[in-house]
C-alpha positions in Angstrom: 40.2 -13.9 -32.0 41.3 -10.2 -31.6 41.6 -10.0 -27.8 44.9 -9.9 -26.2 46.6 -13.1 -26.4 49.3 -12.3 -23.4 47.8 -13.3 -20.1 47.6 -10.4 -17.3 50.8 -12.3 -15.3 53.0 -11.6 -18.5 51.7 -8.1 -19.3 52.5 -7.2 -15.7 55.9 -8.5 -15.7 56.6 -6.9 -18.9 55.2 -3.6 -17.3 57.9 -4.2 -14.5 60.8 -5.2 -17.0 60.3 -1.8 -18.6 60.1 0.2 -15.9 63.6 -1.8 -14.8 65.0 -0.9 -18.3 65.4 3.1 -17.4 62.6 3.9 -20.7 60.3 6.6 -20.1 57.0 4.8 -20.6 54.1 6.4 -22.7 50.6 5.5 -21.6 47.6 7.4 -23.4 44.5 7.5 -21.6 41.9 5.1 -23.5 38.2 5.3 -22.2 37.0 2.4 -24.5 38.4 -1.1 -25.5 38.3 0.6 -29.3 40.5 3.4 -28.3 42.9 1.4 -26.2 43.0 -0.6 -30.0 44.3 2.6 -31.8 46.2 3.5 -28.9 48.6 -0.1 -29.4 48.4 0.0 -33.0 49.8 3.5 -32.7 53.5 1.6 -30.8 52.7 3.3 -27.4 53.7 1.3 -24.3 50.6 1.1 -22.5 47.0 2.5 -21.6 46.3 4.4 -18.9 42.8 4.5 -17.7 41.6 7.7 -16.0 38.7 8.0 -13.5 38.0 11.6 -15.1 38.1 10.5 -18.4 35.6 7.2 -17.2 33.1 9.6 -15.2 32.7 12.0 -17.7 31.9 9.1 -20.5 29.7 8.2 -17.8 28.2 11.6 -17.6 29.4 12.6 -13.9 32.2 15.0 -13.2 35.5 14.0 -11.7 34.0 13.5 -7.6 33.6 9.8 -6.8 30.5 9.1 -7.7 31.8 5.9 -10.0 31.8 2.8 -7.8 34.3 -0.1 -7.6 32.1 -2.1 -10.2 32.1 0.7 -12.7 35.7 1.0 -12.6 36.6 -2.9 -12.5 34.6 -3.3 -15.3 35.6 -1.1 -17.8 39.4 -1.8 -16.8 38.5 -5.5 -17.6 37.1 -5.1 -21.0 40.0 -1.9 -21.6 42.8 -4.9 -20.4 41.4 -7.6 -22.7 41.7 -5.2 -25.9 45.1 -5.3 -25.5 48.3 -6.9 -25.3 49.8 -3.5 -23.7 50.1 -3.3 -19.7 47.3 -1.2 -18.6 46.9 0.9 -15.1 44.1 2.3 -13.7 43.3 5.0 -11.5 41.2 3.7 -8.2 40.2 7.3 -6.7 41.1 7.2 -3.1 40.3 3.1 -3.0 36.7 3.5 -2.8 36.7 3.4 1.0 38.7 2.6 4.0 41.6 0.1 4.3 39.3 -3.0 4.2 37.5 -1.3 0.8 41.3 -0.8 -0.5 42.2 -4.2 0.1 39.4 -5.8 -2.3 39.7 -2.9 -5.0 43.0 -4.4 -5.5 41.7 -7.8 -5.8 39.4 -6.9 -8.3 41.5 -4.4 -10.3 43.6 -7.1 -10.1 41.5 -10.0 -10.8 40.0 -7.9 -14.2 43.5 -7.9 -15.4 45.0 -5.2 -14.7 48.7 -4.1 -14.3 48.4 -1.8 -12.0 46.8 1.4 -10.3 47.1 4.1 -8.2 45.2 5.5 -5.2 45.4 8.6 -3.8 45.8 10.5 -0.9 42.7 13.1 -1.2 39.5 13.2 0.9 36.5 10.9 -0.5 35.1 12.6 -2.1 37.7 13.3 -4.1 38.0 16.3 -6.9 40.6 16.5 -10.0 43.8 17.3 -9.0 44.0 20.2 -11.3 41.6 21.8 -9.0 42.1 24.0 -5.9 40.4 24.0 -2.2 41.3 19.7 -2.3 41.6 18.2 1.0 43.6 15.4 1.7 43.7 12.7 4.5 46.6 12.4 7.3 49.9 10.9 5.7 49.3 7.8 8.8 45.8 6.9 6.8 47.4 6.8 3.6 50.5 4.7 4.4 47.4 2.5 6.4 45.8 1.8 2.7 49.1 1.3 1.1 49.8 -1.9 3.5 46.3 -2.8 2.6 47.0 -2.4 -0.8 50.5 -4.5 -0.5 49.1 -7.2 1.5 45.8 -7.5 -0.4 47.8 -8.3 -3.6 48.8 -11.5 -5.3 50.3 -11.0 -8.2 53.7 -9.2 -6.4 53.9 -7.4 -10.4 50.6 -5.7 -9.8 52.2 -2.2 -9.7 50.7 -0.3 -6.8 50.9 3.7 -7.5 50.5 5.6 -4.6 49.5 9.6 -5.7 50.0 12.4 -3.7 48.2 15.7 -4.2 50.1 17.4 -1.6 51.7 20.0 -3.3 48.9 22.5 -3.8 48.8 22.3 0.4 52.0 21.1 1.7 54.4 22.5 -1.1 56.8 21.0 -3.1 58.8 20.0 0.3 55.4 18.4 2.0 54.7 16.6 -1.3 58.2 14.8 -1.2 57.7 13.9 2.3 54.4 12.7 2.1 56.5 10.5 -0.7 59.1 8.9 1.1 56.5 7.5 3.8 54.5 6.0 0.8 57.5 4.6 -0.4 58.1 3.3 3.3 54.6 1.4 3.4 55.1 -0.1 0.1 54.1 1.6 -2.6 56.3 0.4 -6.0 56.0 4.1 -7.7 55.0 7.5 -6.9 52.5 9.7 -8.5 53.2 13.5 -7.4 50.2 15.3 -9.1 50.3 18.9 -10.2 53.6 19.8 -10.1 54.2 22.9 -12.0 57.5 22.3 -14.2 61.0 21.3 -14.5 62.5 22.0 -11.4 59.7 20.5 -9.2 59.9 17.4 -11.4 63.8 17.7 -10.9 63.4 18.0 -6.7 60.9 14.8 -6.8 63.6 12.8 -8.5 66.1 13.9 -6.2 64.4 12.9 -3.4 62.5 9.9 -4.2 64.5 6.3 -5.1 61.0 4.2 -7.0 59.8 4.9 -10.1 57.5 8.4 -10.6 55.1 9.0 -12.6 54.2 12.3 -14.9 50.6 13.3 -15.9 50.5 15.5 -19.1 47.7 16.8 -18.9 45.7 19.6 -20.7 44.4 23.4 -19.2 45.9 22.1 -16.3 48.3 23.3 -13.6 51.5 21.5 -15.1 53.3 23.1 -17.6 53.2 20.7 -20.5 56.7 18.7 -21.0 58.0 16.5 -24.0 58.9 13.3 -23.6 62.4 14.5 -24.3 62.2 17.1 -21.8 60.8 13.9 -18.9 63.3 11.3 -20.0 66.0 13.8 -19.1 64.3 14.4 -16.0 64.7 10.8 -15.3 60.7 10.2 -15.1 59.7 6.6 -16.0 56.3 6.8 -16.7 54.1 9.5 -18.3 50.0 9.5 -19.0 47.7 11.3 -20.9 45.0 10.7 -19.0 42.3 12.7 -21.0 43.9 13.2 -24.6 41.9 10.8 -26.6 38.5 12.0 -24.7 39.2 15.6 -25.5 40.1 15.2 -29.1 36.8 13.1 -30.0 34.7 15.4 -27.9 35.6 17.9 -29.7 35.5 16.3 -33.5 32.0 15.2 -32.2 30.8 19.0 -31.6 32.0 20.3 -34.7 30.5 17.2 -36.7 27.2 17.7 -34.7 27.3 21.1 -35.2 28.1 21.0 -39.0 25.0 18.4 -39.3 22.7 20.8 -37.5 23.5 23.5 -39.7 24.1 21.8 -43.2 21.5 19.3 -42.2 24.0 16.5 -44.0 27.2 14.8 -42.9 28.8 14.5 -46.3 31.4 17.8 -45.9 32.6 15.9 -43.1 32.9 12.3 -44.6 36.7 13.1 -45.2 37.0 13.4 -41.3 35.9 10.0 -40.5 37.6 6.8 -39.9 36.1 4.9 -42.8 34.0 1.8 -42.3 37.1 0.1 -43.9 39.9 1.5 -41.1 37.0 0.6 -38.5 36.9 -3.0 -39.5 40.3 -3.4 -40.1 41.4 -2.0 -36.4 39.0 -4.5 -35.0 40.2 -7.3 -37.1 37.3 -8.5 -38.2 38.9 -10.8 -40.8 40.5 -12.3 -38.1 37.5 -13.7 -37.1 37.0 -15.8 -40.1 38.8 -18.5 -38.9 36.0 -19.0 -35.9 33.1 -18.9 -38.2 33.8 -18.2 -42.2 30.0 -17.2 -42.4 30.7 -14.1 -40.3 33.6 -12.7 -43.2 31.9 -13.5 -46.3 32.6 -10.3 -47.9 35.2 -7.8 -49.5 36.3 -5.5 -46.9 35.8 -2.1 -48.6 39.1 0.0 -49.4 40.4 2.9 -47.1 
């Protein structure tokens, strides 16, 4: 069958081998099992799954209103798509220290690799956003144990986020940091931090991995991966990429449908029923049950 063959145990220690090996790590944001397929097949080294990316699929903006369950359960069927470590954002933890402690378990337990929690008020908002308010630096270090001692995989990468630097500046940011790192957490997140030099102070100051977001019409000005691997950043995401480009094919196709009232100008845009099948690897499945593949795969 298709599904990843590399337990979650390996994937995470892989996850942690890299990280070791100095590599900046590229990690697409994939808001379906199919995408996170195109996204491996593409040589990326992981999948990064976004909670604005899963609300918005789920029709609700970026504010919390997703619930453990929801998240858990598309990381699981995202993680079993691939053989590529995949992370997971987790909000603020979807409650107090106690709620922290069995997110973990069940990120974890869905295979996961990793995830991050941040540092915000529930309810949260993007971090591209102003006016966010964020809980004392004592209550977040308090999830962060929970976090550690709630995990038992000791490679389930725990990512702690701070948002900090819209309110606390650059300096408050790092030093909100450094007592994340104390309680624990195995990499830092520093969201929204607006170019070179504030990615430059971040590395100065903090020892564990960190972690770059890339994303789009937000407040960071968008780096290469050249421009982060000189920075000495380990990990960058994309959290909303894929989401964005398929929303948008999807409004033009709609809109071309509406007004043409058929699809065939846009025929040469589509993934062909061919590419489709042969990204899910349905001829793999023959060897299950050769009545299921009993036919000639049409050409791309």
């Amino acid at each position: 069958m298709r599904p990843a063959t590399a337990s979650p145990a390996e994937k995470r220690a892989k996850l942690r081998a890299a990280l070791a090996s100095g590599k900046l790590l590229r990690f697409p944001g994939a808001f379906s099992p199919l995408v996170t397929m195109a996204i491996e097949r593409r040589g990326f080294d992981g999948v990064y799954v976004s909670g604005a990316a899963l609300s918005a699929d789920l029709g609700f903006p970026d504010i919390s209103l997703t619930t453990l369950d929801e998240v858990a359960g598309r990381g699981a069927a995202i993680a079993r798509a691939t053989n590529l470590p995949a992370i997971i954002d987790a909000d603020t933890g979807f409650g107090g220290t106690l709620n922290v402690g069995r997110t973990i378990q069940e990120l974890e337990q869905a295979g996961l690799c990793g995830c991050h929690i941040e540092d915000q008020v529930n309810p949260k908002r993007c971090g591209h956003l102003d006016n966010k308010s964020l809980v004392s630096t004592a209550e977040m270090t308090r999830k962060i144990r929970a976090a550690v001692a709630a995990r038992r995989d000791a490679n389930f990468l725990l990512i702690a986020r701070t948002d900090a630097r819209a309110s606390e500046g650059l300096a408050g940011a790092i030093e909100r940091a450094k007592a994340y790192v104390d309680a624990g957490a195995d990499m830092i997140f520093p969201e929204a931090l607006a170019d070179e030099r504030e990615f430059e102070q971040f590395r100065k100051a903090i020892a564990v991995p960190l972690l770059a977001n890339m994303t789009e019409f937000g407040k960071s000005k968008l780096l290469s991966t050249a421009q982060l691997a000189g920075l000495g950043l380990n990990l960058v995401i994309y959290p909303v990429t894929t989401l964005r480009l398929a929303m948008k094919a999807i409004e033009d196709g709609l809109a071309t449908i509406h007004k043409e009232g058929t699809q065939s100008s846009l025929l040469e845009k589509m993934q062909t029923r061919g590419e489709l099948y042969e990204l899910l690897g349905y001829e793999d499945y023959a060897q299950f049950d050769k009545d299921i593949y009993n036919f000639i795969l049409p050409k791309a």
